[in-house]
C-alpha positions in Angstrom: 20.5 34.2 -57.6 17.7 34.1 -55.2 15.4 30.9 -55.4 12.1 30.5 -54.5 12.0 27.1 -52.4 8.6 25.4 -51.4 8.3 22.3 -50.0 4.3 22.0 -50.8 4.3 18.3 -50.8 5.3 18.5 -47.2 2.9 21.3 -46.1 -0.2 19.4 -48.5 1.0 15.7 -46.4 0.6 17.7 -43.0 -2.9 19.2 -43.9 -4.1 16.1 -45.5 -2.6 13.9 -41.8 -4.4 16.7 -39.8 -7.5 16.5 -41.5 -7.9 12.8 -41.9 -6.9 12.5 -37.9 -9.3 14.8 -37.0 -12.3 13.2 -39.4 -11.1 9.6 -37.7 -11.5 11.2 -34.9 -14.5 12.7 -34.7 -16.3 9.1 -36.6 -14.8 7.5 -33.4 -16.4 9.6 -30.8 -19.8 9.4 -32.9 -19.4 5.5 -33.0 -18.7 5.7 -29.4 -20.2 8.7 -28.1 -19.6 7.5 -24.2 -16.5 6.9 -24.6 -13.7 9.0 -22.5 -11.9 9.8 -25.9 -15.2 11.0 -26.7 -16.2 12.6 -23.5 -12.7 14.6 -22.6 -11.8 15.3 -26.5 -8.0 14.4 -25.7 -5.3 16.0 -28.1 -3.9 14.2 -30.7 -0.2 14.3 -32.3 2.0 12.0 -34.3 5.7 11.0 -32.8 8.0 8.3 -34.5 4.9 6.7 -36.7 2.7 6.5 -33.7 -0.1 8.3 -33.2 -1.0 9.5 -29.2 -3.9 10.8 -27.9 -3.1 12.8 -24.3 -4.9 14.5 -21.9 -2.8 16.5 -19.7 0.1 18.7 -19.5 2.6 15.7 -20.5 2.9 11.7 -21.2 4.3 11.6 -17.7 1.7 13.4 -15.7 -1.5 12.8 -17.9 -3.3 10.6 -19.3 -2.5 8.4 -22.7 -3.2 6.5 -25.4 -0.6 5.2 -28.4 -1.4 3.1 -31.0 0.0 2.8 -34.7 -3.4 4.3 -35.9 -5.6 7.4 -34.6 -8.3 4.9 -33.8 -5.8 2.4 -31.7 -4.4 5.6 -30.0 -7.8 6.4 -28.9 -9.0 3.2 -27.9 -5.8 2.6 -25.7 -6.4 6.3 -24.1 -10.4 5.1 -23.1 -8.4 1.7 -21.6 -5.8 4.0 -19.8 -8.5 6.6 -18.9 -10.8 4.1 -17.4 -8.3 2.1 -15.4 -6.9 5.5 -13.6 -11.1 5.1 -11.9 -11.3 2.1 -11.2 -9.8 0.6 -7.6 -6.7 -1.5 -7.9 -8.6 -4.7 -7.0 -10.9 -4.2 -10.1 -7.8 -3.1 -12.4 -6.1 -6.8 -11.6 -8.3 -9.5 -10.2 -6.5 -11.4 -7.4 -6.5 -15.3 -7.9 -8.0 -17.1 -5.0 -4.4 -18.8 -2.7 -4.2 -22.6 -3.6 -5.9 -24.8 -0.9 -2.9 -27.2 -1.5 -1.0 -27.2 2.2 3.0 -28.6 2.2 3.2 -30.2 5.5 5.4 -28.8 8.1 8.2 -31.5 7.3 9.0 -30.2 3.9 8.7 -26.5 4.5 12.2 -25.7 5.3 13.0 -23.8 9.1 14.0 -20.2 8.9 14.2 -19.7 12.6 17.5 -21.7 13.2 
């Protein structure tokens, strides 16, 4: 006895994620419409209940974004995408040395 077995519920929950992820997406890039998410259209997928937003050929050579949502996803990839441009000094200020001086008494002698 041969049975017909369909999963629609599963198929109908894909189509309805897809479509919801795309409109989400496409509200974003219309709210921010400079954005890089915007800009490079980056491609979005679901893995273990997180949603990422890449653009590249992998996680480890691209660029990405992760979030629990398709909008943080996309919001961390504009953060990831715009902190591969800027120069390392702009990424993480420095914080000015303290003018403090220890006087030559308490710093200890490494040349003995």
């Amino acid at each position: 006895m041969k049975r017909n077995t369909r999963i629609p519920s599963v198929n109908a929950r894909l189509v309805d994620q897809t479509a919801a992820a795309i409109e989400i997406m496409q509200h974003y890039c219309e709210v921010h419409p400079g954005s890089p998410a915007a800009v490079r259209r980056p491609r979005l997928y679901i893995r273990s209940g997180l949603w990422v937003a890449l653009l590249g050929p992998s996680v480890e050579e691209g660029v990405v974004g992760i979030g629990s949502t398709v909008e943080a996803a996309l919001r961390a990839f504009d953060v990831q995408y715009l902190a591969g441009l800027r120069p390392p000094d702009e990424i993480r200020p420095r914080r000015p040395r303290s003018s403090s001086k220890k006087s030559a008494a308490s710093c200890p002698n490494f040349d003995a």
